[in-house]
C-alpha positions, 0 to 999 in steps of 0.5 A, a space after each residue: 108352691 111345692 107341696 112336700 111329700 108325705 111319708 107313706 110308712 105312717 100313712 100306711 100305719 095309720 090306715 091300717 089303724 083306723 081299719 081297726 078302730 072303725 071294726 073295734 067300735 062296731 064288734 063292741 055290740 056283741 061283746 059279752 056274748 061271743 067269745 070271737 067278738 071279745 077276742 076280736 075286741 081285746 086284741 085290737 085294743 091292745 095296740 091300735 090307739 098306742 100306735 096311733 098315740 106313738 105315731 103321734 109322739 114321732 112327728 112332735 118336735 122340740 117346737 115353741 108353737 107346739 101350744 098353738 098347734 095343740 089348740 088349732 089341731 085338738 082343742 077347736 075340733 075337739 070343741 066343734 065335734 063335742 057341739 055336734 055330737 051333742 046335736 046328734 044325740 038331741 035331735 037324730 038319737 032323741 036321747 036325753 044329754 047332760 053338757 059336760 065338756 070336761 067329759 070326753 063324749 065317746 071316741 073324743 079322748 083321743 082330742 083331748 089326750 093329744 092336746 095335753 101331750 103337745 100343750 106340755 111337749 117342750 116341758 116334760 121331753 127334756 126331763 131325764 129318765 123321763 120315760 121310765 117315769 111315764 111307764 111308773 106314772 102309768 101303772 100307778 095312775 090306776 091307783 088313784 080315784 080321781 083319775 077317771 075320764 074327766 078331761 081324759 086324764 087316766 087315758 093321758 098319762 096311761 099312753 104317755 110311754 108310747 108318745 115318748 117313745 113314738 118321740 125317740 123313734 128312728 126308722 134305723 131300729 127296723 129290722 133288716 135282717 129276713 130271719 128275724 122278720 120270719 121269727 116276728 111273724 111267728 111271735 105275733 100270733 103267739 103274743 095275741 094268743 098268750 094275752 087272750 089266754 089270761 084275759 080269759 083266765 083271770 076275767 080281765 075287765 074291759 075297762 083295763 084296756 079303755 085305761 080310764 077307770 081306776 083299779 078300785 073299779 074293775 072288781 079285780 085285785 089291786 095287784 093283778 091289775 097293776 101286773 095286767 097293766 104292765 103286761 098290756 104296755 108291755 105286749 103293746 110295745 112289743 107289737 106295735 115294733 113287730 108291725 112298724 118292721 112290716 109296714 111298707 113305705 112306698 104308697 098303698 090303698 093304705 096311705 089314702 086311709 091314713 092322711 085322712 084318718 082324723 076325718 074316718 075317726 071323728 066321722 065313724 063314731 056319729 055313725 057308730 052311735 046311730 047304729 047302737 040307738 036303732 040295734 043296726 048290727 046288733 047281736 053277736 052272730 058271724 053273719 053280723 061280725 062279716 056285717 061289721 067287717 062290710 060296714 067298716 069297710 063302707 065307712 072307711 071308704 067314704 069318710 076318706 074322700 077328699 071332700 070331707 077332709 076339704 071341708 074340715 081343714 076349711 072350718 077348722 082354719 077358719 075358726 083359729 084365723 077368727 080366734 088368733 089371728 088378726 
């Protein structure tokens, strides 16, 4: 059987996302005492969930089994893992639990978030102007109460944009001309540079950029916090662009990463849960911001071996074929 070939340009994209998301979990320990670790924490969030969320709108098709493919690739893992982590955090964290599957644990919104999108593919894409809508749904979601983490509604509508127009990608939008690339990589620093100057300024609450509480939540007026959100989308799509034209497409260390970024996301947050219950990498010195920099690469070293992706495809396909197939 011929196995078709991958497209390296997002597997590299994709690993250099996880990188991101592994060291954001890790730094959040020291947030609210070191500028450098909010810093770190306030660009990273900026951009690297909406690429993957992007990414993911790019390889959805007009597809009538999307319904299927969002229950086998979100719902049953998002399942599983929610069982597990209860586990871990009964029986390794000994910590106290309320089972709320309607309530995303740590990290899995993302399942969720994704089995919305593909269950509802085929409808929403064919509405005209219908990212327009998402970006109006986006800044004014925050407005209302009932819009929380529950089933990771907020979140889901919030990234909508960049799975829409992670759908309407083409790669002939990348930039060929070398001065204009010269020109980006000047702008992406001053970017990250004038978003930190105002999150600064105006206290932006960390939990605007999470996207899962409402306005009325954030202790900051109505207003400013609609404006911060549309700049975050803003500048997200702005950077997300800016990367996706420096991004190589042949095979790198990278590409490993990102085929098996699924098994480094879900595998990372075990891992990020046992080190705060126990204060591994606690506080928010240097020496522990180089701690988490070597921590994240250990764990994204071994979580993209190809044993642990063996394992849950294997479980994953075999629970489904029990589920719906005869």
């Amino acid at each position: 059987m011929q196995i078709k070939d991958r497209d390296y340009f997002f597997d590299n994209i994709k690993g250099l996302m996880i990188i991101l998301v592994v060291l954001g979990h890790f730094v959040s320990s020291g947030l609210y005492k070191n500028s450098a670790y909010i810093s770190i924490w306030y660009s990273i969030y900026l951009f690297h969930m909406p690429m993957f969320i992007f990414i993911a709108g790019y390889f959805t098709k007009d597809d009538k089994d999307n319904p299927k493919k969002a229950v086998k690739n979100f719902l049953i893992p998002y399942i599983i893992v929610s069982v597990i982590m209860y586990a871990f955090k009964l029986i390794v964290l000994k910590q106290n639990i309320d089972i709320e599957f309607l309530e995303p644990q740590y990290g899995l919104w993302f399942l969720i978030s994704m089995f919305w999108y593909k269950l509802a593919y085929n409808g929403f894409i064919k509405i005209k102007g219908i990212f327009i809508i998402s970006i109006i749904l986006a800044i004014l979601v925050g407005l209302d109460e009932s819009f929380t983490n529950l089933a990771a509604f907020s979140r889901t509508i919030v990234f909508l944009p960049f799975f829409i127009a992670g759908n309407k990608f083409n790669k002939k939008y990348i930039v060929k001309n070398k001065l204009i690339k010269f020109f980006m990589i000047l702008i992406l620093p001053m970017l990250f540079c004038v978003f930190l100057y105002f999150c600064y300024k105006y206290d932006l609450p960390m939990g605007l950029l999470e996207s899962s509480i409402p306005y009325q939540n954030l202790k900051l007026d109505i207003r400013i916090s609609m404006l911060f959100r549309s700049l975050v989308i803003f500048l997200g799509f702005l950077i997300i662009y800016i990367i996706l034209n420096f991004i190589p497409s042949k095979k790198t260390i990278f590409s490993l990463l990102g085929r098996n970024s699924i098994i480094i996301y879900l595998g990372h947050l075990f891992v990020i849960l046992f080190c705060r219950k126990y204060g591994i990498l606690a506080g928010c010195s240097y020496i522990t911001l180089i701690k988490c920099l070597i921590a994240t690469v250990l764990v994204v070293g071994v979580l993209c071996l190809p044993v642990f992706k063996k394992i849950y495809d294997f479980v994953i396909n075999k629970i489904y074929s029990l589920l719906f197939e005869e």
